[in-house]
LOMIDREN-214552 format. One record per atom (N, C-alpha, C): chain; z, x, y; atom name; residue number from 1. Coordinates in nm, 3 decimals, always signed. Atoms other than C-alpha are relative to their C-alpha. Layout:
(atom "A", (Z, X, Y), "CA", NUM),
...
This chain:
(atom "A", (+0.079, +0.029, -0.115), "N", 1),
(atom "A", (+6.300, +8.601, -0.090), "CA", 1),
(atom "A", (+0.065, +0.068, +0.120), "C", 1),
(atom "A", (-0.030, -0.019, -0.085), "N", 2),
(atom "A", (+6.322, +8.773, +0.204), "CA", 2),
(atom "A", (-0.010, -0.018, +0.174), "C", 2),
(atom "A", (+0.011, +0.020, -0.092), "N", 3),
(atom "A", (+6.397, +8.671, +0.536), "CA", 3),
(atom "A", (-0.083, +0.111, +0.105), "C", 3),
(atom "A", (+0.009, -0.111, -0.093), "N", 4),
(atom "A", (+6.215, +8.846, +0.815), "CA", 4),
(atom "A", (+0.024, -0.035, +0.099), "C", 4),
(atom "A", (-0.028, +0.061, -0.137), "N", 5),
(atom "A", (+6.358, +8.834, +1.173), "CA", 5),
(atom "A", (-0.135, +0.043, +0.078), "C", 5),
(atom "A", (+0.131, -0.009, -0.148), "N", 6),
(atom "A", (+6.073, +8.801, +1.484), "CA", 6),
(atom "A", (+0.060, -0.001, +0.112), "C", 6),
(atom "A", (-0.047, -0.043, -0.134), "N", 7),
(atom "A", (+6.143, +8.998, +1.770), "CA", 7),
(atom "A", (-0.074, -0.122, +0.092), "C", 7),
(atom "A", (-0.003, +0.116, -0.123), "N", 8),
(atom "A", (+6.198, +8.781, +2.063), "CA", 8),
(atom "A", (-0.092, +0.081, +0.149), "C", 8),
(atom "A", (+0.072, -0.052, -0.094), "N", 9),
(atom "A", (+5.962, +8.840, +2.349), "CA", 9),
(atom "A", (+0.051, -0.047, +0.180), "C", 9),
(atom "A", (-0.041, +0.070, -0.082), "N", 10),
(atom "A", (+6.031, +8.826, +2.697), "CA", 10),
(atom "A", (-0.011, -0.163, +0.047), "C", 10),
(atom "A", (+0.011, +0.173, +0.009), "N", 11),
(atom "A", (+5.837, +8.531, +2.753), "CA", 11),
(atom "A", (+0.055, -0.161, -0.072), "C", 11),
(atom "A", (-0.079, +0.115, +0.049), "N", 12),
(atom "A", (+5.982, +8.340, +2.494), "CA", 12),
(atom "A", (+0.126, -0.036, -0.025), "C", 12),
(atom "A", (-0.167, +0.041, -0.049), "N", 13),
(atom "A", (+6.320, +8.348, +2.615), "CA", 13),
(atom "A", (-0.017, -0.040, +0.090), "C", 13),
(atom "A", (+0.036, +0.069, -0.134), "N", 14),
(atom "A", (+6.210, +8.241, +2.954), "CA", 14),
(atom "A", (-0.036, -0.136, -0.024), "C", 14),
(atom "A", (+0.005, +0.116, +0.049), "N", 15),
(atom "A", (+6.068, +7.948, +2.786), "CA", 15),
(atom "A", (+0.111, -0.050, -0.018), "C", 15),
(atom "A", (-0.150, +0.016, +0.117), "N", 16),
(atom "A", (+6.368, +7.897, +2.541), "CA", 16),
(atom "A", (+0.063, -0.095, +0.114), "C", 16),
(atom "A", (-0.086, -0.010, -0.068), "N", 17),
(atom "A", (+6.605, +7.930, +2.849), "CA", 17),
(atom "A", (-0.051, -0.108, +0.104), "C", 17),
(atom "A", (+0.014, +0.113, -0.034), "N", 18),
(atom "A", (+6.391, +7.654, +3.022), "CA", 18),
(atom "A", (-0.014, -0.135, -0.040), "C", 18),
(atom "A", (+0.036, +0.154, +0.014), "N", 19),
(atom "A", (+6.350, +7.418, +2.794), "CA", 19),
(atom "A", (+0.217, -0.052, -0.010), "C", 19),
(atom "A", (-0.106, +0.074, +0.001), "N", 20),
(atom "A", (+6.748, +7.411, +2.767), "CA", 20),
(atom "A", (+0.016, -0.054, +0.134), "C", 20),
(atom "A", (-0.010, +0.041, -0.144), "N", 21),
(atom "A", (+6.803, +7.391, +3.119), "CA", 21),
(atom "A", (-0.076, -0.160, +0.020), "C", 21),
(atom "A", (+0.058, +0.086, +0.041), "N", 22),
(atom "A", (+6.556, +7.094, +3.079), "CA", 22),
(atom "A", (+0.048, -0.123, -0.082), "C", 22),
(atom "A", (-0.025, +0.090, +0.111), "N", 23),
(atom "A", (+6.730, +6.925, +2.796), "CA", 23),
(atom "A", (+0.108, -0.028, +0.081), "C", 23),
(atom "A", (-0.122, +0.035, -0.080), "N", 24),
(atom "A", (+7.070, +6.977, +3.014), "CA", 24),
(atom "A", (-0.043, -0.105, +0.118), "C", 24),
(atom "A", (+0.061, +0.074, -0.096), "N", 25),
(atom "A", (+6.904, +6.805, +3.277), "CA", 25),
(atom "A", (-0.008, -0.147, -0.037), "C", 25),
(atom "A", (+0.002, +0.113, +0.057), "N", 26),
(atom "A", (+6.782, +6.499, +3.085), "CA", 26),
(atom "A", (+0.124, -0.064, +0.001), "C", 26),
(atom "A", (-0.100, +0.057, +0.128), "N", 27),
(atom "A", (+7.133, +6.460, +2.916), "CA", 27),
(atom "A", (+0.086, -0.006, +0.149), "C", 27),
(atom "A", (-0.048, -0.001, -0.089), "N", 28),
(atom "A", (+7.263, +6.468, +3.251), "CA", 28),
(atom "A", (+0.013, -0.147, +0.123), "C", 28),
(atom "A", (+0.047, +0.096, -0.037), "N", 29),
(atom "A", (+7.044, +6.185, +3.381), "CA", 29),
(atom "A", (+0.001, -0.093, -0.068), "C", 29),
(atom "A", (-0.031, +0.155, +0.154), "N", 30),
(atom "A", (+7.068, +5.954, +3.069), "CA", 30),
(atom "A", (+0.172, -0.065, +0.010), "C", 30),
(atom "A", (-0.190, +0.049, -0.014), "N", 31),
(atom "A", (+7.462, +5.976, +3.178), "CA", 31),
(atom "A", (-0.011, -0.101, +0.119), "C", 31),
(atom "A", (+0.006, +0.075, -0.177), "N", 32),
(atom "A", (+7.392, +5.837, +3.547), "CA", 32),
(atom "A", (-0.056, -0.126, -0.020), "C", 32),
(atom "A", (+0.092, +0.118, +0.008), "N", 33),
(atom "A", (+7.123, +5.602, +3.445), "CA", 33),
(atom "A", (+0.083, -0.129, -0.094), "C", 33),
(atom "A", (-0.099, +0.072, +0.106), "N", 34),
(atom "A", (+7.357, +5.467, +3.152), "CA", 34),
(atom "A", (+0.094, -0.091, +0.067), "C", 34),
(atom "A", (-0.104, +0.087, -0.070), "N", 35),
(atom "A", (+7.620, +5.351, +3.430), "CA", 35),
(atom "A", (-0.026, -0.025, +0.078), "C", 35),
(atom "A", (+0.088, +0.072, -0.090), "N", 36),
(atom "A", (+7.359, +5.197, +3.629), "CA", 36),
(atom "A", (-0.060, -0.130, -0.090), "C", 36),
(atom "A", (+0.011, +0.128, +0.015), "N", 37),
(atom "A", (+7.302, +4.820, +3.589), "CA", 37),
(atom "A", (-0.081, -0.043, +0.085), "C", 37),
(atom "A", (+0.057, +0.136, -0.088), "N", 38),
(atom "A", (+7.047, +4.619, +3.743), "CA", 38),
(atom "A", (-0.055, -0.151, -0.048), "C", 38),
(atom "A", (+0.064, +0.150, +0.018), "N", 39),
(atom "A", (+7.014, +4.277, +3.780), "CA", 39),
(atom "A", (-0.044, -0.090, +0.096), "C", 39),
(atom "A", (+0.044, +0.060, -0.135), "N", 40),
(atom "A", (+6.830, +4.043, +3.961), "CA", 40),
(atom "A", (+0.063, -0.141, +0.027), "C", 40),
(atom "A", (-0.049, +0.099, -0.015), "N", 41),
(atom "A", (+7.045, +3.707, +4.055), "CA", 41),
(atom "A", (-0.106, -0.076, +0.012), "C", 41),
(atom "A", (+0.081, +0.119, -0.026), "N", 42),
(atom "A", (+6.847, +3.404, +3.997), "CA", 42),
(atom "A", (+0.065, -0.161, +0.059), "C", 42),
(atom "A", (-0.043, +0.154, -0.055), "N", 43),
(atom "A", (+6.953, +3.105, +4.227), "CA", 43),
(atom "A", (-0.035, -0.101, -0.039), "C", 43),
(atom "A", (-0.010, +0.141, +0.084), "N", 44),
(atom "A", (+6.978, +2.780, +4.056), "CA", 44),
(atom "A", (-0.058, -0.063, +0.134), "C", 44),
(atom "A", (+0.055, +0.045, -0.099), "N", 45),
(atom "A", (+6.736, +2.604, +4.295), "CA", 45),
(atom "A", (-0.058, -0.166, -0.034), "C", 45),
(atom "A", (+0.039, +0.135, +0.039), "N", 46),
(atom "A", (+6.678, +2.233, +4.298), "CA", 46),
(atom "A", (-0.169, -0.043, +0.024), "C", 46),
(atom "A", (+0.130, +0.030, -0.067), "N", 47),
(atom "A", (+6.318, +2.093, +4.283), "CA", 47),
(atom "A", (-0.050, -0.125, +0.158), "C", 47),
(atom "A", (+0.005, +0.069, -0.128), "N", 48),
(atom "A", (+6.214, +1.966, +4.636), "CA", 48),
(atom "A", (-0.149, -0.067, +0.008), "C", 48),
(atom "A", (+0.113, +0.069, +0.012), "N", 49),
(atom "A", (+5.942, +1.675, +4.678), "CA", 49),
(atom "A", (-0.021, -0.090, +0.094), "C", 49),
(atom "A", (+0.008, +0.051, -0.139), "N", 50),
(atom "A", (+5.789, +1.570, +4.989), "CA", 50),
(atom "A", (-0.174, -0.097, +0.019), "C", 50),
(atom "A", (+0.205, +0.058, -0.019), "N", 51),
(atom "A", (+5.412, +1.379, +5.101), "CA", 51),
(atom "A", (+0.047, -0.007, +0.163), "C", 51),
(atom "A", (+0.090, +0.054, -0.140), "N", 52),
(atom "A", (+5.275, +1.409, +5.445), "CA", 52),
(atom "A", (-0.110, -0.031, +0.048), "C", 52),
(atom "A", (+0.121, +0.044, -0.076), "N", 53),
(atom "A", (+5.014, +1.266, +5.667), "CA", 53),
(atom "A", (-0.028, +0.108, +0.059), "C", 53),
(atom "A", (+0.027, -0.113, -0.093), "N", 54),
(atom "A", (+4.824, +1.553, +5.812), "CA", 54),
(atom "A", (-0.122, -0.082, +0.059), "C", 54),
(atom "A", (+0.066, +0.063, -0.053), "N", 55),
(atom "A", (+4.616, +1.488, +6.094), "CA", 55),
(atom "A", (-0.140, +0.124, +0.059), "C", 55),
(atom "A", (+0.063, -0.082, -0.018), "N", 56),
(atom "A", (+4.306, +1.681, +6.249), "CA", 56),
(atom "A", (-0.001, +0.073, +0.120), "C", 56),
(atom "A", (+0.032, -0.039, -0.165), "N", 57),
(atom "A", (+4.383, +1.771, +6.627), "CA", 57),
(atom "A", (+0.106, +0.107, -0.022), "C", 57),
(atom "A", (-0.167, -0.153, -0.042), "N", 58),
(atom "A", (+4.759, +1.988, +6.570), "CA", 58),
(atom "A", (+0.026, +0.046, -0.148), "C", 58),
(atom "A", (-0.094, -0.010, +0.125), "N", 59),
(atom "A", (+4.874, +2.195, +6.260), "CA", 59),
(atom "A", (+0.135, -0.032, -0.017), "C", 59),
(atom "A", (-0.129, +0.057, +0.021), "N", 60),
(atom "A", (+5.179, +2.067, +6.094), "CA", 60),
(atom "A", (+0.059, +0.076, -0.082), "C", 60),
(atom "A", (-0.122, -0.063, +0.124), "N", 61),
(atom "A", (+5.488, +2.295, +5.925), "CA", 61),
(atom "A", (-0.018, -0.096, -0.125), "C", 61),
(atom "A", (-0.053, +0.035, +0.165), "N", 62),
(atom "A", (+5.456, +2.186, +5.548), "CA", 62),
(atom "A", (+0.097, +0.018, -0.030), "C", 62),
(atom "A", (-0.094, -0.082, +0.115), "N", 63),
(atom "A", (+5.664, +2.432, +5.439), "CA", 63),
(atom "A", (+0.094, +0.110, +0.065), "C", 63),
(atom "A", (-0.113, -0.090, -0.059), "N", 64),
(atom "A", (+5.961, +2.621, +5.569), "CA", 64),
(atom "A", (+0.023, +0.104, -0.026), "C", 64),
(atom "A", (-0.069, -0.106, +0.084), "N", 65),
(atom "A", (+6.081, +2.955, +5.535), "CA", 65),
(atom "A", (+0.098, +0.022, -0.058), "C", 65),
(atom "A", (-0.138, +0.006, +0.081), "N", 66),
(atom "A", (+6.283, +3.003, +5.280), "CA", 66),
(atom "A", (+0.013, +0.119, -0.120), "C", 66),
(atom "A", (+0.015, -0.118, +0.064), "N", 67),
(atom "A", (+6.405, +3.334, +5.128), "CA", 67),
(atom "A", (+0.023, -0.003, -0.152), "C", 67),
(atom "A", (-0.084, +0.073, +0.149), "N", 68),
(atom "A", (+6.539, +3.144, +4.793), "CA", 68),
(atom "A", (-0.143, -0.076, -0.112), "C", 68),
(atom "A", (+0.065, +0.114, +0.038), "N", 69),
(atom "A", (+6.253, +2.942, +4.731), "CA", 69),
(atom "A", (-0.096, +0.063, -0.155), "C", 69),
(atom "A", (+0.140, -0.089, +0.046), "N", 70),
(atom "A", (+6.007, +3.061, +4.438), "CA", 70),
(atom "A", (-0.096, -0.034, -0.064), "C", 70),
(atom "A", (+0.141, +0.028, -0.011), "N", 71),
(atom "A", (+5.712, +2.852, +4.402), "CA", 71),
(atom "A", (-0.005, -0.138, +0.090), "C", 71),
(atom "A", (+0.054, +0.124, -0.132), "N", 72),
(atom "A", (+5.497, +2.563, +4.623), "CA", 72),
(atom "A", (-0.127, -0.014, -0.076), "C", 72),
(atom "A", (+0.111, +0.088, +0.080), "N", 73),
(atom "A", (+5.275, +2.314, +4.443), "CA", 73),
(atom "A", (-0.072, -0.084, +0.127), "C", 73),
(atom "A", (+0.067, +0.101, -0.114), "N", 74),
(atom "A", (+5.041, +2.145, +4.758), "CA", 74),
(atom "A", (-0.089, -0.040, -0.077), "C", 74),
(atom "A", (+0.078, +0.108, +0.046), "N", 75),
(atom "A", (+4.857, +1.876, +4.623), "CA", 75),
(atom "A", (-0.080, -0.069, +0.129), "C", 75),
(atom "A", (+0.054, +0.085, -0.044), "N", 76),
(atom "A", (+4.583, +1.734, +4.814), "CA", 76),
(atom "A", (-0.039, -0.141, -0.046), "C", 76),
(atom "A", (+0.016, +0.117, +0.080), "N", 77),
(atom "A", (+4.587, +1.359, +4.747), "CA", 77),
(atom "A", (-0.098, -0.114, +0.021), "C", 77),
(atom "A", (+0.097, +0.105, -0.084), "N", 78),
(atom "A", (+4.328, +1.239, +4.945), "CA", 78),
(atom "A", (-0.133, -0.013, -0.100), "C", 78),
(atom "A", (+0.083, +0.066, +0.101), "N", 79),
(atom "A", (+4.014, +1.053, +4.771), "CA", 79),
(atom "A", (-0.113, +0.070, +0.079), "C", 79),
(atom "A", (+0.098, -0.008, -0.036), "N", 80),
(atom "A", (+3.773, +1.205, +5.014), "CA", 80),
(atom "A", (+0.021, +0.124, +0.102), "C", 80),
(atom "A", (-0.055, -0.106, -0.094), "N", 81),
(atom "A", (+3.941, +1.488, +5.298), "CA", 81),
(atom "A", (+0.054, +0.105, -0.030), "C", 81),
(atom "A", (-0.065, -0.159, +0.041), "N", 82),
(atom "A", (+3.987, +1.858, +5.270), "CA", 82),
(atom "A", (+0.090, +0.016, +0.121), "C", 82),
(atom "A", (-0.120, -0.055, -0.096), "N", 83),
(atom "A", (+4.301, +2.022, +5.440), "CA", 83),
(atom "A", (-0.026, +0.175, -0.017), "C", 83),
(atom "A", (-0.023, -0.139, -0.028), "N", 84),
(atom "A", (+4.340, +2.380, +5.568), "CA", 84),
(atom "A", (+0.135, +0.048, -0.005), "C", 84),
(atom "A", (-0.165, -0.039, -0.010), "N", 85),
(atom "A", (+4.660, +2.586, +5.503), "CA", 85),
(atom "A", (-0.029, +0.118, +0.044), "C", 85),
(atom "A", (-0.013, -0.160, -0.055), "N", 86),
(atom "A", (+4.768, +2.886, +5.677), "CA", 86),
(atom "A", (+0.100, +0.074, +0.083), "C", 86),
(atom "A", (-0.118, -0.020, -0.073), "N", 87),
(atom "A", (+4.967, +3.039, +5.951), "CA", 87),
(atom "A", (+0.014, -0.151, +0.114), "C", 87),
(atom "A", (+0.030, +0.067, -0.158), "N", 88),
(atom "A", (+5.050, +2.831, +6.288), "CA", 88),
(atom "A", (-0.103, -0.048, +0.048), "C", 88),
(atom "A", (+0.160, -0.021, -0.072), "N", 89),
(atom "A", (+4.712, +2.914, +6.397), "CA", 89),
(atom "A", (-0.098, -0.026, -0.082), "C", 89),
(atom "A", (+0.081, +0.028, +0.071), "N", 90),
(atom "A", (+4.558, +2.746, +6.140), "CA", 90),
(atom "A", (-0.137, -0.098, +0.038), "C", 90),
(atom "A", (+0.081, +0.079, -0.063), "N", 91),
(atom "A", (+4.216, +2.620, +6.180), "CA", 91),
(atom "A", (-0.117, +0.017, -0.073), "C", 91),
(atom "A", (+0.064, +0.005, +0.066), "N", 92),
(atom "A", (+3.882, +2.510, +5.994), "CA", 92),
(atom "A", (-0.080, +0.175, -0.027), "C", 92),
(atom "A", (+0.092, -0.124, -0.034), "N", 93),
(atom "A", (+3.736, +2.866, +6.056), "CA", 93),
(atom "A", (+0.135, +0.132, -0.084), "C", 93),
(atom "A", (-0.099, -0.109, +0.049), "N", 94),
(atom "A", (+4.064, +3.078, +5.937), "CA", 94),
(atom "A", (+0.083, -0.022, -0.105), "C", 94),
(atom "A", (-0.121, +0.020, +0.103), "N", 95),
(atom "A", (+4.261, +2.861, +5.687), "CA", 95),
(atom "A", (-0.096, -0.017, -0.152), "C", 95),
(atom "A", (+0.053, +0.021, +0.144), "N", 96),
(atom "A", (+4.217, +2.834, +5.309), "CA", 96),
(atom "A", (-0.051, -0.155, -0.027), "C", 96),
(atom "A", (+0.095, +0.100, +0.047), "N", 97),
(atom "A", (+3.997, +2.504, +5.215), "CA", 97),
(atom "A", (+0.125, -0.032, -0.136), "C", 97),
(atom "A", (+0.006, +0.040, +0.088), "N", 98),
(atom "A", (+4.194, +2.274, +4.993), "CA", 98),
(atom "A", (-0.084, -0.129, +0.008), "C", 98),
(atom "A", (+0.105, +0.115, +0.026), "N", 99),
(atom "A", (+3.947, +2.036, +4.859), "CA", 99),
(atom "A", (+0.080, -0.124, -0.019), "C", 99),
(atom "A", (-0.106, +0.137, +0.005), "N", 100),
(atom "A", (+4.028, +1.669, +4.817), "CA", 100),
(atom "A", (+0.045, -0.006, -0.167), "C", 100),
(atom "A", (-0.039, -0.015, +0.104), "N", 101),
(atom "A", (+4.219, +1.589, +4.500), "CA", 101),
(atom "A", (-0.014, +0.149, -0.106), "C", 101),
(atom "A", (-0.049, -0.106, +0.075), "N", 102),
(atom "A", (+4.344, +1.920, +4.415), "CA", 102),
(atom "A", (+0.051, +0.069, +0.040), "C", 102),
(atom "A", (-0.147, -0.079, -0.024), "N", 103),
(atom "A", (+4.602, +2.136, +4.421), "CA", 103),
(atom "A", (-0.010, +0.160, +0.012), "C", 103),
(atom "A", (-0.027, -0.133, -0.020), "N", 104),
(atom "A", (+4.713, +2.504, +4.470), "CA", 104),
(atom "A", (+0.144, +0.090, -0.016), "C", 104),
(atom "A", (-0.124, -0.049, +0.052), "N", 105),
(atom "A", (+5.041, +2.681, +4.339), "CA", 105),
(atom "A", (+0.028, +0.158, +0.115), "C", 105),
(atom "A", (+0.002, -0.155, -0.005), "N", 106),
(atom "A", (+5.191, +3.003, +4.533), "CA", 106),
(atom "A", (+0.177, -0.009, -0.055), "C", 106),
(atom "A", (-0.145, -0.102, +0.084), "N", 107),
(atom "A", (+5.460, +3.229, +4.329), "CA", 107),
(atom "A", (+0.003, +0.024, +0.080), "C", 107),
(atom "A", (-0.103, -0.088, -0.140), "N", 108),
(atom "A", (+5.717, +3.394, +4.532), "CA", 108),
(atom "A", (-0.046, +0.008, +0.120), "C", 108),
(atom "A", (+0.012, +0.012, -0.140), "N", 109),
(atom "A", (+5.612, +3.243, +4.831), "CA", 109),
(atom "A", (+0.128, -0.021, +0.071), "C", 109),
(atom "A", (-0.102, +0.079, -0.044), "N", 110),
(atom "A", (+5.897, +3.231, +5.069), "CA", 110),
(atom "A", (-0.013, -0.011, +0.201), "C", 110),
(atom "A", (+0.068, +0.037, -0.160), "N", 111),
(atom "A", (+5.684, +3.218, +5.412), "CA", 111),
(atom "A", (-0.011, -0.153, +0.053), "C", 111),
(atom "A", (-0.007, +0.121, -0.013), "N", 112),
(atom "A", (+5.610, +2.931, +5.567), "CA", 112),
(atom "A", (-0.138, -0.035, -0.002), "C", 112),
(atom "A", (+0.123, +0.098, +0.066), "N", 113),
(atom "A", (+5.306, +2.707, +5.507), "CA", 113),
(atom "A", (-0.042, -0.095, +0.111), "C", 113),
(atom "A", (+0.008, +0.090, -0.080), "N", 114),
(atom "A", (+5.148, +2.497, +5.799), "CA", 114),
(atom "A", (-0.168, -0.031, -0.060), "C", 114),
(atom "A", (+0.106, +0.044, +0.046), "N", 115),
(atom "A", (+4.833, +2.292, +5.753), "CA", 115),
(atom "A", (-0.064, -0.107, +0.122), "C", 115),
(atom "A", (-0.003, +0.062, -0.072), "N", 116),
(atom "A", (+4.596, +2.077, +5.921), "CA", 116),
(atom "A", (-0.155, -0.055, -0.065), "C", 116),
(atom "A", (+0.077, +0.056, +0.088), "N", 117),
(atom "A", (+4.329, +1.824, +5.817), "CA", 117),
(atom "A", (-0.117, +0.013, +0.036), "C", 117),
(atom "A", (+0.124, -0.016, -0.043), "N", 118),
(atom "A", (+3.993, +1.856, +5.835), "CA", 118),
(atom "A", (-0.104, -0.152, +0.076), "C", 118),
(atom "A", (+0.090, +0.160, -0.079), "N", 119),
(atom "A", (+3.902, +1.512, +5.948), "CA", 119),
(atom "A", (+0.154, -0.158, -0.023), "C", 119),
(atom "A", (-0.076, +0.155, +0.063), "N", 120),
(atom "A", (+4.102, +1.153, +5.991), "CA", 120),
(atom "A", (+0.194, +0.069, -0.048), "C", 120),
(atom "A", (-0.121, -0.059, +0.046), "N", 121),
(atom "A", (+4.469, +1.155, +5.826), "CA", 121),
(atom "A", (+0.051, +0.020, -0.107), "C", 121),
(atom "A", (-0.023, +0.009, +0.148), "N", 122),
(atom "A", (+4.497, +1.261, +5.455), "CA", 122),
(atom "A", (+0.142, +0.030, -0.008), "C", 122),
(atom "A", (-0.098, +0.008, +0.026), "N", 123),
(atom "A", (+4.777, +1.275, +5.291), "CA", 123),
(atom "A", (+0.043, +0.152, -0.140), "C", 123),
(atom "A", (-0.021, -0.135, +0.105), "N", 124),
(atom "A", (+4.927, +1.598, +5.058), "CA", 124),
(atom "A", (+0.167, -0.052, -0.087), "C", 124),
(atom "A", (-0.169, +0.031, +0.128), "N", 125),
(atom "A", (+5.249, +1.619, +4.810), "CA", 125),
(atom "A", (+0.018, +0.145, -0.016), "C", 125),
(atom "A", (-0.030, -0.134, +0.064), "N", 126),
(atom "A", (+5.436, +1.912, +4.765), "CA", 126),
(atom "A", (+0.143, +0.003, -0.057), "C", 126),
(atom "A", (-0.128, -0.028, +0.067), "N", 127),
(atom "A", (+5.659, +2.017, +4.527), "CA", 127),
(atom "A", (+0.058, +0.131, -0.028), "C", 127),
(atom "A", (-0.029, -0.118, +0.050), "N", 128),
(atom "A", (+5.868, +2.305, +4.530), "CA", 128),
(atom "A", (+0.179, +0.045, -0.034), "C", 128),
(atom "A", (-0.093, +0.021, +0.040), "N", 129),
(atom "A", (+6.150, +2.496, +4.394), "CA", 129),
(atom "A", (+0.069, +0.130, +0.013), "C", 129),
């Protein structure tokens, strides 16, 4: 059997000669990336459990800022009164509608949370952690 050699063309040394360059490259970055570690610290956070009276004339801070925190369970507990949550400036026209008896969860919230009632003085529960 005989071998036959195939002349090499310019082009496909130009290739060739990029795909090493290419491979050097990779093997270059697989070194860097290799002695790179990330991790994300998770703070051991205690669960926190509160009830207030909200009323309908002033919004009230619920919820504090807190850069640690990473979720907020508001429970409306009232039998008959919806509450508004939102910024400061919360108000029937701009805040989110929680209905009576029921709740609302936010992940990686770590803003703050004020609310204010839509009538009379219901009452909420929040639990977070």
């Amino acid at each position: 059997m005989a071998i036959r050699r195939v002349k090499k063309s310019p082009k496909s040394s130009l290739i060739l000669q990029e795909l090493i360059e290419m491979k050097q490259s990779l093997v270059a970055l697989v070194k860097i990336l290799s002695n790179v570690i990330v991790t994300k610290e998770k703070k051991n956070i205690a669960i926190q459990t509160n009830q207030i009276t909200l009323n309908a004339t002033e919004p009230q801070l619920i919820i504090v800022e807190n850069t640690d925190r990473n979720s907020v369970i508001i429970s409306n507990i009232d039998n008959a009164i919806s509450v508004y949550l939102g910024d400061r400036n919360v108000t029937a026209q701009n805040g989110h509608v929680l209905e009576a008896n029921t709740n609302i969860t936010f992940d990686h919230n770590t803003g703050s949370i004020w609310a204010l009632a839509a009538s009379g003085t219901p009452t909420i529960s929040i639990v977070s952690e």
